[in-house]
C-alpha positions as CSV (number, residue, x, y, z in Angstrom):
1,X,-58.5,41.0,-158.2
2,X,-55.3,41.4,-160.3
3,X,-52.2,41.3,-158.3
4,X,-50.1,42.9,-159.9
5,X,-48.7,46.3,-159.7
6,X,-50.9,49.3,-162.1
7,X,-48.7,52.3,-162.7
8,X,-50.5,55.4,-164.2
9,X,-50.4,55.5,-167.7
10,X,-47.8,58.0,-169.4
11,X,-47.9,62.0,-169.3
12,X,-48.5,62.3,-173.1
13,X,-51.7,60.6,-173.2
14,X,-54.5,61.7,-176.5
15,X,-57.9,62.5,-174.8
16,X,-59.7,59.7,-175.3
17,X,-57.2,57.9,-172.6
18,X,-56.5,58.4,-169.0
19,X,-55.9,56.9,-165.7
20,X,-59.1,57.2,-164.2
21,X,-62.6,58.0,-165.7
22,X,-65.2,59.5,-163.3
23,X,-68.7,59.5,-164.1
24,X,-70.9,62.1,-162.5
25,X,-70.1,65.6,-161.6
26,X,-71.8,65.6,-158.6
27,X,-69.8,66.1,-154.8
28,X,-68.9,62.9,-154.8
29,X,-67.4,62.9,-158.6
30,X,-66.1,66.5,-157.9
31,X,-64.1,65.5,-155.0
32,X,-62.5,62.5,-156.4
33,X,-61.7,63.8,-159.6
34,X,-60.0,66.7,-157.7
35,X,-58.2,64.2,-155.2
36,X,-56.9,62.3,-158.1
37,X,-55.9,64.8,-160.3
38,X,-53.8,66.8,-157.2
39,X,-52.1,63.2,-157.1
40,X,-51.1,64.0,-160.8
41,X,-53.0,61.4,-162.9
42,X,-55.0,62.2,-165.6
43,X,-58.6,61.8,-164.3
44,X,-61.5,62.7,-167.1
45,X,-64.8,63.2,-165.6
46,X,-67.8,62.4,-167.7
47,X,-71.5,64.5,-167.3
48,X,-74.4,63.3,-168.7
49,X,-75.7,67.1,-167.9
50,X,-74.4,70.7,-169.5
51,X,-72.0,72.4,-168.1
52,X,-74.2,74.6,-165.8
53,X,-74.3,74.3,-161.8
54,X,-78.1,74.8,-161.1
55,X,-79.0,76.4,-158.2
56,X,-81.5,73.7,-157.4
57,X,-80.7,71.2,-154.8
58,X,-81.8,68.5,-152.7
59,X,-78.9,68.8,-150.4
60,X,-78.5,71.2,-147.7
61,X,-76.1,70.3,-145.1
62,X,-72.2,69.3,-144.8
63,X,-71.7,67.8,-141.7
64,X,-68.4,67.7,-139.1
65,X,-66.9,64.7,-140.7
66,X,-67.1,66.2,-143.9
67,X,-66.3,70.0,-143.2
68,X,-62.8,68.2,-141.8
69,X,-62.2,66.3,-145.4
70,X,-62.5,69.8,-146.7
71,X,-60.5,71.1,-144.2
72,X,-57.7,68.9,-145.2
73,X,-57.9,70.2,-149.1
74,X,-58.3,74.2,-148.1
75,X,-61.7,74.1,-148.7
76,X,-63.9,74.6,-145.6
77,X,-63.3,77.9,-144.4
78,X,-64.3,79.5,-147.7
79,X,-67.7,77.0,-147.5
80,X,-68.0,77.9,-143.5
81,X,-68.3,82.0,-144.5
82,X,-71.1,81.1,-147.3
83,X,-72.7,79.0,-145.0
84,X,-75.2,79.3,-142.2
85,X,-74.0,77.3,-139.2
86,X,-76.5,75.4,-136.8
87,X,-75.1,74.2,-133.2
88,X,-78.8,71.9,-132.6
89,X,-81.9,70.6,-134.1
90,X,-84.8,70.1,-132.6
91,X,-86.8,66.9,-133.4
92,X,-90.8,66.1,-132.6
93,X,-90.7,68.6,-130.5
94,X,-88.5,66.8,-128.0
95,X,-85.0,65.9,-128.5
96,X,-82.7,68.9,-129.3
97,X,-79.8,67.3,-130.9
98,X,-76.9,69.3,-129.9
99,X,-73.7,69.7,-132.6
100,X,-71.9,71.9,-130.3
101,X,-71.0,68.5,-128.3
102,X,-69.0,66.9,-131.4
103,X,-65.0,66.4,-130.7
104,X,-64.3,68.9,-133.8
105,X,-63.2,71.8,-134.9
106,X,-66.3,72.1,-136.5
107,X,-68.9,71.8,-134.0
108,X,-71.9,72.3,-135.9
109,X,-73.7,71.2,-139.1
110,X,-73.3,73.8,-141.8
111,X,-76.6,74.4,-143.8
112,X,-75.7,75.3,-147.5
113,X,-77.1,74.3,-150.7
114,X,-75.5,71.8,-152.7
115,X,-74.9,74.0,-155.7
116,X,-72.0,76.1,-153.5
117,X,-69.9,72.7,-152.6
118,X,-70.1,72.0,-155.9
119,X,-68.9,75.3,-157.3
120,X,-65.6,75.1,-154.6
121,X,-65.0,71.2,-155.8
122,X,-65.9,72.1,-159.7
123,X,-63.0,74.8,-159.8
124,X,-60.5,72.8,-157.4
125,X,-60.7,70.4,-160.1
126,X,-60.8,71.9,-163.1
127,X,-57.1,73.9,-161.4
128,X,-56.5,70.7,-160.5
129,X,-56.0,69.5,-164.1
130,X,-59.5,67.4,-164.6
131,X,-60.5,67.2,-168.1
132,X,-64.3,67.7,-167.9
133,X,-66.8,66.1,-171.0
134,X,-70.1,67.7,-170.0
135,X,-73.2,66.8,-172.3
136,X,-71.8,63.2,-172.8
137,X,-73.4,59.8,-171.8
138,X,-72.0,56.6,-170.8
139,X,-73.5,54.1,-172.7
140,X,-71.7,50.7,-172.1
141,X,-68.2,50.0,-171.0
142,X,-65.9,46.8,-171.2
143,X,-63.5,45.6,-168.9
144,X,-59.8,43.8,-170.0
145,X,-57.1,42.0,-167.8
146,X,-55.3,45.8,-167.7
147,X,-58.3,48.9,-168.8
148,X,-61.7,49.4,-168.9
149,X,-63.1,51.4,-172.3
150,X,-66.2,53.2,-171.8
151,X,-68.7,53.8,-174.8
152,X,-70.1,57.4,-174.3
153,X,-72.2,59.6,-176.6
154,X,-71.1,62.9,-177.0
155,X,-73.0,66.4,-177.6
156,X,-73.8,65.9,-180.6
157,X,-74.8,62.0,-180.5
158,X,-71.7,60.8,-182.0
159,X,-70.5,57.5,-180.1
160,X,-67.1,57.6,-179.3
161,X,-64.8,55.6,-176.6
162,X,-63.0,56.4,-173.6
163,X,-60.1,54.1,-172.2
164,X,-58.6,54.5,-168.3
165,X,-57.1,52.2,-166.1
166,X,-59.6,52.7,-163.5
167,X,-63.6,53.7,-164.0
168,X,-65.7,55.2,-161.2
169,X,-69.3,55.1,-161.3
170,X,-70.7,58.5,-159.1
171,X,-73.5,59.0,-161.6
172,X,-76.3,59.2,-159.2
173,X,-79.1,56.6,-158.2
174,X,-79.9,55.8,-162.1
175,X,-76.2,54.6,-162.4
176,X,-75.3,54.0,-166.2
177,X,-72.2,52.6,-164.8
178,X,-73.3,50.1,-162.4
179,X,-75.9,49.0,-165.2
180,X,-73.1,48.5,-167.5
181,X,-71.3,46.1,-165.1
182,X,-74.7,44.2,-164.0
183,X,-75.0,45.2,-160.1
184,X,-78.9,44.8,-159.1
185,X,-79.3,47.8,-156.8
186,X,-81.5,45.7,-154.1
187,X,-84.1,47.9,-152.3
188,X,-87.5,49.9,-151.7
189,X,-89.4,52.9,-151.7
190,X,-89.8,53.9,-148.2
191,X,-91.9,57.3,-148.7
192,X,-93.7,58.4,-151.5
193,X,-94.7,61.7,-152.5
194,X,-92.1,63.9,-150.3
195,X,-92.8,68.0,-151.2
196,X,-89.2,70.0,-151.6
197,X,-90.1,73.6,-151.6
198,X,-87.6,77.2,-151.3
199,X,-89.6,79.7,-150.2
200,X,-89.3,82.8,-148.3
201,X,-90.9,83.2,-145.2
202,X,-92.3,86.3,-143.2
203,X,-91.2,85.0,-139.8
204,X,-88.3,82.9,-139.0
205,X,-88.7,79.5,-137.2
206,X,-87.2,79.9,-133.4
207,X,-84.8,77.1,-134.1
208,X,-82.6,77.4,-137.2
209,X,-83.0,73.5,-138.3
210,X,-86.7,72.5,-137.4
211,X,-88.4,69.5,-137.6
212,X,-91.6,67.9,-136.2
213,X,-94.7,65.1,-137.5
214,X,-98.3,65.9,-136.1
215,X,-100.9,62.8,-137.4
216,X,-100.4,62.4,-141.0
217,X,-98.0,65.8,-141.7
218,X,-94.5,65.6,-141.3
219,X,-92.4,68.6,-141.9
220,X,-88.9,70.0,-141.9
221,X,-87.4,74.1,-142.3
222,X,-83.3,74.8,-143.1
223,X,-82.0,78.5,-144.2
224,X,-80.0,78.6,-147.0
225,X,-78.6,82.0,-146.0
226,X,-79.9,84.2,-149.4
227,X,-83.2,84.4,-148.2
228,X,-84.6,81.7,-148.8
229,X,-85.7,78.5,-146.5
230,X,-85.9,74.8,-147.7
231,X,-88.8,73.1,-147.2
232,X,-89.1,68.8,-146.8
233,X,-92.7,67.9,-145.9
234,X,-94.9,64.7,-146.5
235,X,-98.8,64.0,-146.1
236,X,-99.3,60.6,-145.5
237,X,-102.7,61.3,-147.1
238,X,-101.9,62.2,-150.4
239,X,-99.9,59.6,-152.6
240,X,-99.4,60.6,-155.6
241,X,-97.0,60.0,-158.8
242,X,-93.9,62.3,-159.0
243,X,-94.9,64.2,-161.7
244,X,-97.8,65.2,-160.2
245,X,-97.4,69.3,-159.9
246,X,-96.6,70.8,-156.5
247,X,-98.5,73.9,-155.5
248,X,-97.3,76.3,-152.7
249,X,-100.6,76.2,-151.1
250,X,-100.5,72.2,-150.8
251,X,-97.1,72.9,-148.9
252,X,-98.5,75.0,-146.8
253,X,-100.9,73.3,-145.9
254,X,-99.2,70.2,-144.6
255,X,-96.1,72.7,-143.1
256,X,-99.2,74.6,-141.1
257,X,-100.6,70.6,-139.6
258,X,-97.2,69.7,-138.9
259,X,-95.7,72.3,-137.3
260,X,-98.8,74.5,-136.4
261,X,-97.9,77.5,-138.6
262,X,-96.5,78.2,-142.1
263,X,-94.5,81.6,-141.2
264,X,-96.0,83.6,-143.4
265,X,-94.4,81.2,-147.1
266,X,-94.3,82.6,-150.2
267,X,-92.3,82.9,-153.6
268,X,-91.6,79.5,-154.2
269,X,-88.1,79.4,-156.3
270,X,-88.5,75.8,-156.9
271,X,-90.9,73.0,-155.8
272,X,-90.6,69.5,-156.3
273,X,-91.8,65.9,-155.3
274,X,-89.9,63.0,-154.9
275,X,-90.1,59.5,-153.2
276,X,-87.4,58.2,-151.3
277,X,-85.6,54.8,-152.1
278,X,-83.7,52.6,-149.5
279,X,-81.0,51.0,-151.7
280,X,-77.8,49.3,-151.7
281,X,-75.5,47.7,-154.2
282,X,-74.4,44.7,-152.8
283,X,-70.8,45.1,-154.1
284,X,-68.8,48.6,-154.5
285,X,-66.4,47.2,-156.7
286,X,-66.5,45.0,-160.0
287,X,-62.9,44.4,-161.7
288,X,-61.3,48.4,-162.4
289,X,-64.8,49.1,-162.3
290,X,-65.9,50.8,-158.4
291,X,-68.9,52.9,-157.5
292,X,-69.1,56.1,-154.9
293,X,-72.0,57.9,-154.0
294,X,-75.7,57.4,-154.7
295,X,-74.5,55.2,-157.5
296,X,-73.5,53.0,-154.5
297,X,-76.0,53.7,-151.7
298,X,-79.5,56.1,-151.7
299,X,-81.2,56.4,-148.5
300,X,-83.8,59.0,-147.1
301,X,-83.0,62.4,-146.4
302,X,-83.5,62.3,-142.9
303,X,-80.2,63.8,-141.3
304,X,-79.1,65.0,-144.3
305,X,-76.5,62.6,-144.8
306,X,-76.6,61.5,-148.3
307,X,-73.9,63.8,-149.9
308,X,-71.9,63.7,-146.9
309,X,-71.8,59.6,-147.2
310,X,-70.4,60.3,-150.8
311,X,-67.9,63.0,-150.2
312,X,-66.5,60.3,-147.6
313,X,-66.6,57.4,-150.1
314,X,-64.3,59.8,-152.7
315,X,-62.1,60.4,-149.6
316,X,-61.2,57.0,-149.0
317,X,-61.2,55.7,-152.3
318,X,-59.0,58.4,-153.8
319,X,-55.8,58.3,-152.2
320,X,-55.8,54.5,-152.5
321,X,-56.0,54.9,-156.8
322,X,-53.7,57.4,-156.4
323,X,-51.0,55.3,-154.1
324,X,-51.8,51.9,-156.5
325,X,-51.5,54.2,-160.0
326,X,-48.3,55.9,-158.6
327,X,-46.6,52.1,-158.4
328,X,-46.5,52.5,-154.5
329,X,-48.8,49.8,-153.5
330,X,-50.3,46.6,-154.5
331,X,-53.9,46.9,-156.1
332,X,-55.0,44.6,-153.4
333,X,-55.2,48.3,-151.6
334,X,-58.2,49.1,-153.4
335,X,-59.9,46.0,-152.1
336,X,-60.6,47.7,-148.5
337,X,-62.8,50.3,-150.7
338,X,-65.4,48.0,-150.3
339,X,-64.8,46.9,-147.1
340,X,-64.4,50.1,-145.4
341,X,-67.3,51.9,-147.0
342,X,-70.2,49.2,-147.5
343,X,-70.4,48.9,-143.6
344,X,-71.2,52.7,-143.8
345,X,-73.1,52.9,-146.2
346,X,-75.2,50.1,-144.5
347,X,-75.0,51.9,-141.2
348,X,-76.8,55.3,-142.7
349,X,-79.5,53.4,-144.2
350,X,-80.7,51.9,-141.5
351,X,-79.8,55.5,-139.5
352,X,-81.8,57.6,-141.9
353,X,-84.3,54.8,-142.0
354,X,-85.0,55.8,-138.2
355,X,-85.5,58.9,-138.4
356,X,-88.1,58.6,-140.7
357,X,-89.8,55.5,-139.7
358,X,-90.4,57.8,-136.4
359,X,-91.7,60.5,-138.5
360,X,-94.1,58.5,-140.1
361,X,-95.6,56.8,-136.8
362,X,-99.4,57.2,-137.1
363,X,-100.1,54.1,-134.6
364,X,-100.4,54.6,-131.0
365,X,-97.8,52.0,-130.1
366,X,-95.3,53.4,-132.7
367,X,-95.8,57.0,-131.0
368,X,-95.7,56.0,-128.1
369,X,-92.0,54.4,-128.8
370,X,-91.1,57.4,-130.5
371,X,-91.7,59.6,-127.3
372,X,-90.3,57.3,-125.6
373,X,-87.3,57.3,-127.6
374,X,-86.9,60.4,-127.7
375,X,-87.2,60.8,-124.3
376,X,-84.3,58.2,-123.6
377,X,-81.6,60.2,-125.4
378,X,-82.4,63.2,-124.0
379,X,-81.7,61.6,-120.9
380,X,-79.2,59.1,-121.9
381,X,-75.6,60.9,-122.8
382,X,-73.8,57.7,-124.6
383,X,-76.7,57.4,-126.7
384,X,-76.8,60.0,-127.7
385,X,-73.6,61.2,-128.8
386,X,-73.8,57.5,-130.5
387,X,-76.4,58.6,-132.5
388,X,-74.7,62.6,-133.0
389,X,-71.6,60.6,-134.5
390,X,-73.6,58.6,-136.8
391,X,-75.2,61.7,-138.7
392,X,-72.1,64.2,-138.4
393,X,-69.7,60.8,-139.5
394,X,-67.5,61.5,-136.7
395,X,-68.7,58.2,-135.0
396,X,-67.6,55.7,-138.2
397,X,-64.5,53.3,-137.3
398,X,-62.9,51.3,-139.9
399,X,-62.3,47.5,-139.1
400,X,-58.5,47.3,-137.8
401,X,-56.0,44.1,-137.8
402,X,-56.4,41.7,-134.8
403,X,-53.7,42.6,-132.0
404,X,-53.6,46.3,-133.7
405,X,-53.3,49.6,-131.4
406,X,-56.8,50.8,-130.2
407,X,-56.3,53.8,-132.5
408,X,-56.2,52.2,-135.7
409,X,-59.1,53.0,-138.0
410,X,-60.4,55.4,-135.6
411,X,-60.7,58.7,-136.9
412,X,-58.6,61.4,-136.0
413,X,-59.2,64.5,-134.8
414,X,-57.5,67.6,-135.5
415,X,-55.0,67.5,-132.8
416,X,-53.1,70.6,-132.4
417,X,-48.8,70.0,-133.7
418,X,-45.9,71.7,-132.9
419,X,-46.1,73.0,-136.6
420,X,-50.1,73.6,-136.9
421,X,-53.3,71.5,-137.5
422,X,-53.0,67.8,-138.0
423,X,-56.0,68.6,-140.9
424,X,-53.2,71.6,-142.2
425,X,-50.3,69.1,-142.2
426,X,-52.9,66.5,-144.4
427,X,-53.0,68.7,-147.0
428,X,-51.3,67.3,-150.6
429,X,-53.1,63.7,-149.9
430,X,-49.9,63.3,-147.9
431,X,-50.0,60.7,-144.6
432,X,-48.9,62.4,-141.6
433,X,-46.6,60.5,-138.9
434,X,-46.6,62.1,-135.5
435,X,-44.6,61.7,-132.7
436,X,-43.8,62.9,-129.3
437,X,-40.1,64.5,-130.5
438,X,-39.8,67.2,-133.1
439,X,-38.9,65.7,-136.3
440,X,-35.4,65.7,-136.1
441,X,-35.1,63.9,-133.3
442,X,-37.8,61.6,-134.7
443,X,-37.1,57.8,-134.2
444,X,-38.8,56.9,-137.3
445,X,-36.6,59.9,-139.0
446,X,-34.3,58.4,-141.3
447,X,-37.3,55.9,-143.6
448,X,-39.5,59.3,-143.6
449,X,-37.0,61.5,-144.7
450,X,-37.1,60.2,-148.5
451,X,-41.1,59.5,-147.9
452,X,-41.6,63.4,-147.1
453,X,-38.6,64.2,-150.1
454,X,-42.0,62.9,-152.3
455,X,-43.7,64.6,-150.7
456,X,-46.3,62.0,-149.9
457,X,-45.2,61.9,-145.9
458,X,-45.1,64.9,-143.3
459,X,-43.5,64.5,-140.1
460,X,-44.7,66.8,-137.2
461,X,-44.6,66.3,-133.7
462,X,-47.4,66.6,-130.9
463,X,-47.8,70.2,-129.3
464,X,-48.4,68.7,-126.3
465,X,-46.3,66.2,-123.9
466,X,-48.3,63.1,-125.5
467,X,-46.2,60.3,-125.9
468,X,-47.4,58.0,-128.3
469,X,-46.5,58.0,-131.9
470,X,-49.6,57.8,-134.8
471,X,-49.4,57.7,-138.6
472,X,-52.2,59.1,-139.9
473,X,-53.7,58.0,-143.4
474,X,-54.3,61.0,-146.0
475,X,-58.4,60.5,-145.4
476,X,-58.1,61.4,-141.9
477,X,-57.9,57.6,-140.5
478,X,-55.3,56.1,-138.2
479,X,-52.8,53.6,-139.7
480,X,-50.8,53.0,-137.5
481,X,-49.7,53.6,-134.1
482,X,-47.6,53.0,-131.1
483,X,-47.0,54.0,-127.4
484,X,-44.3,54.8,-126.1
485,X,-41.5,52.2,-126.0
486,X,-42.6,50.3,-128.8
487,X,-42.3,52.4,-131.5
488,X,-38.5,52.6,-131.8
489,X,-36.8,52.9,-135.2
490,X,-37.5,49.6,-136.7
491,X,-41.5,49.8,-135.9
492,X,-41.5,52.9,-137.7
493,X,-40.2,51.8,-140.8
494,X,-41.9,48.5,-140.6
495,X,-45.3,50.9,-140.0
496,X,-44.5,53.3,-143.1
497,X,-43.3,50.5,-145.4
498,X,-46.9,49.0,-145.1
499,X,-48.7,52.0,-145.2
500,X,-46.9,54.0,-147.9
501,X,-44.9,50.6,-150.1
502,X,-42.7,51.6,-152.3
């Protein structure tokens, strides 16, 4: 990758030029265009779609991990009050998996369409400063030693080209931008002919996130909260194309064999049918060209974790554009992208994959491991809470250097300071050092005084007696950190000078 040091490009800039291009105005694309534009670069994001949030979705849920990357932009509370909260889920008709266990402020899994992140991230951007180019398709792009320019098609079918310093591709399974730069998207259809249905129901299920396979019917029920439920089912029996129309009585049908009744379903808003892909590109990056979301990674919807992997990509991979286009670090920074993320992305593929690999057991030896799986984490409570940190993303460590403290790359958790909520002090895309004396008395004081005077480092101190001192990244991760006795003065600065350069 090229070495050497990318500042953002200059304030007065015509439209067609910018320091990052996102494609896709989806979460994922959302998020990072807001991220990048708080940092104060010029981000245009690029929509193949008009300029109209539908209120169709496939998405449903945010989980912990992700409620706390909103938390740290001033987002969540307003999503937690539009939201339906659910503290457990009840699988097969066996394991209760139990949210109200997670180490977070958020101890649940917050069931709300897709539509309403979108409409919190969509104006955070647009305040931001994000110019938006909706009705306009990427067509090709080419990459130099120093910019990328991006052929797109406008409204009206004109071509026209867009120059940045740095592309992201979050334009959804179908990528245009991954095509462009030739990554195969390696994979398989793991389950054809999946029903999506809101509907209202006559009697409410007893648990609020339900979910249960009976012979050849699968079947899962969320709220939205307006009235209306969301409905996943699959017949094993019936393989059809997509395009094949969905009736309501054909999903009530299947909900009725798989769950043993359809509580009373009716208007249908929307119904769909869909088949689910297992897919990974095999690189996230390709020159000043990276991808984030399903342009990246597509998996089943089985624990509802496929927007929540993307909002997480955006997270880490904004505040490293942001620190290599403000001059403060070396682009090699943006290498770790991949590194940190393609693990993850890895990791909920073969998660998701689980869960519905059990849900399509027809065998007697496959159901017979899947009750006796289930069985085992309800008994078993370190398996368990593995697998409870894998779907919220509270679980997910980033690699760390050898000899490093055993809280770098962990996440952290909002720890109560002196001065608030760690999540509170993260706020800005700032890094946050903490330490057992109040910040005056800091011994890292002196470098992080002109670090916080840019306001891209807060100092705060521990609320409680806790001794060892931790430098928190802007995504939530630990940098850096030191117990007590080694992190005098000159480990501090050497700690901040390699996390936040120049």
């Amino acid at each position: 990758m090229n070495s050497t040091t990318t500042r953002s490009l200059p304030d007065s800039l015509p439209d067609s030029l910018s320091d990052v291009i996102v494609v896709g105005a989806g979460p994922t694309g959302l998020l990072l265009a807001g991220d990048l534009a708080a940092a104060g670069l010029r981000v245009t994001l690029v929509e193949k779609r008009p300029h109209k949030i539908s209120n169709l979705s496939r998405a449903f849920a945010v989980h912990a991990r992700s409620l706390e990357q909103l938390d740290a932009r001033g987002l969540a509370d307003e999503l937690e009050a539009k939201g339906r909260p659910a503290d457990r889920a009840r699988l097969f008709g066996q394991l209760t998996i139990r949210f109200d266990a997670l180490p977070s402020r958020f101890r649940h899994v917050l069931v709300i369409p897709q539509y309403e992140v979108e409409k919190v991230l969509e104006r955070r951007a647009a305040e931001a400063g994000v110019r938006f180019r909706y009705e306009t398709e990427v067509t090709g792009l080419r990459q130099s030693a120093d910019t990328v320019t991006v052929d797109v098609k406008g409204p009206a079918g004109e071509p026209e080209t867009l120059t940045a310093a740095y592309v992201v591709g979050a334009d959804g399974h179908r990528s245009a931008v991954r095509d462009a730069v030739g990554l195969p998207f390696p994979g398989k259809s793991v389950i054809r002919s999946v029903l999506l249905a809101d509907v209202r129901l006559d009697e409410a299920p007893e648990d609020l996130l339900t979910a249960h396979a009976v012979g050849d019917a699968f079947a899962f029920i969320a709220p939205f909260g307006d009235g209306y439920h969301r409905i996943v089912a699959w017949d094993r029996r019936r393989d059809v194309p997509d395009s094949e129309p969905v009736g309501l009585d054909e999903v009530r049908e299947v909900v009725r064999r798989a769950l043993g009744r359809d509580y009373g379903m009716r208007d249908a808003r929307w119904m769909s049918r869909f088949h689910s892909d297992e897919r990974q590109a095999p690189s996230y990056r390709v020159g000043r060209v990276f991808l984030a979301g399903d342009a990246a990674h597509v998996h089943s919807p089985a624990g509802g974790q496929g927007m929540n992997t993307g909002l997480q990509d955006a997270a880490n991979l904004g505040w490293k554009l942001a620190a290599v286009l403000g001059g403060h670090a070396d682009p090699s920074l943006l290498d770790t992208y991949e590194a940190e993320r393609h693990p993850v992305g890895r990791s909920v593929l073969r998660s998701s994959g689980g869960i519905v690999r059990m849900a399509m057991a027809k065998y007697p030896w496959t159901l017979a491991f899947r009750a006796a799986l289930t069985a085992f984490l309800g008994r078993v409570g370190p398996a368990r809470a593995r697998v409870l940190g894998q779907i919220s993303g509270i679980g997910y460590k980033y690699a760390a250097p050898r000899g490093a403290h055993r809280f770098v790359g962990l996440r952290a958790p909002d720890v109560a300071l002196k001065g608030g909520r760690l999540y509170e002090a993260l706020r800005g895309g700032r890094f946050v050092l903490i330490t057992p004396q109040s910040p005056r008395q800091s011994p890292g004081s002196d470098p992080a005084k002109e670090l916080a005077a840019e306001d891209r480092l807060a100092v705060e101190s521990w609320a409680s007696d806790r001794r060892t001192t931790v430098l928190v990244r802007p995504d939530g991760y630990v940098a850096w950190a030191a117990d007590e006795g080694a992190a005098d003065a000159r480990a501090v600065k050497t700690a901040l000078a390699a996390a936040l350069g120049r």
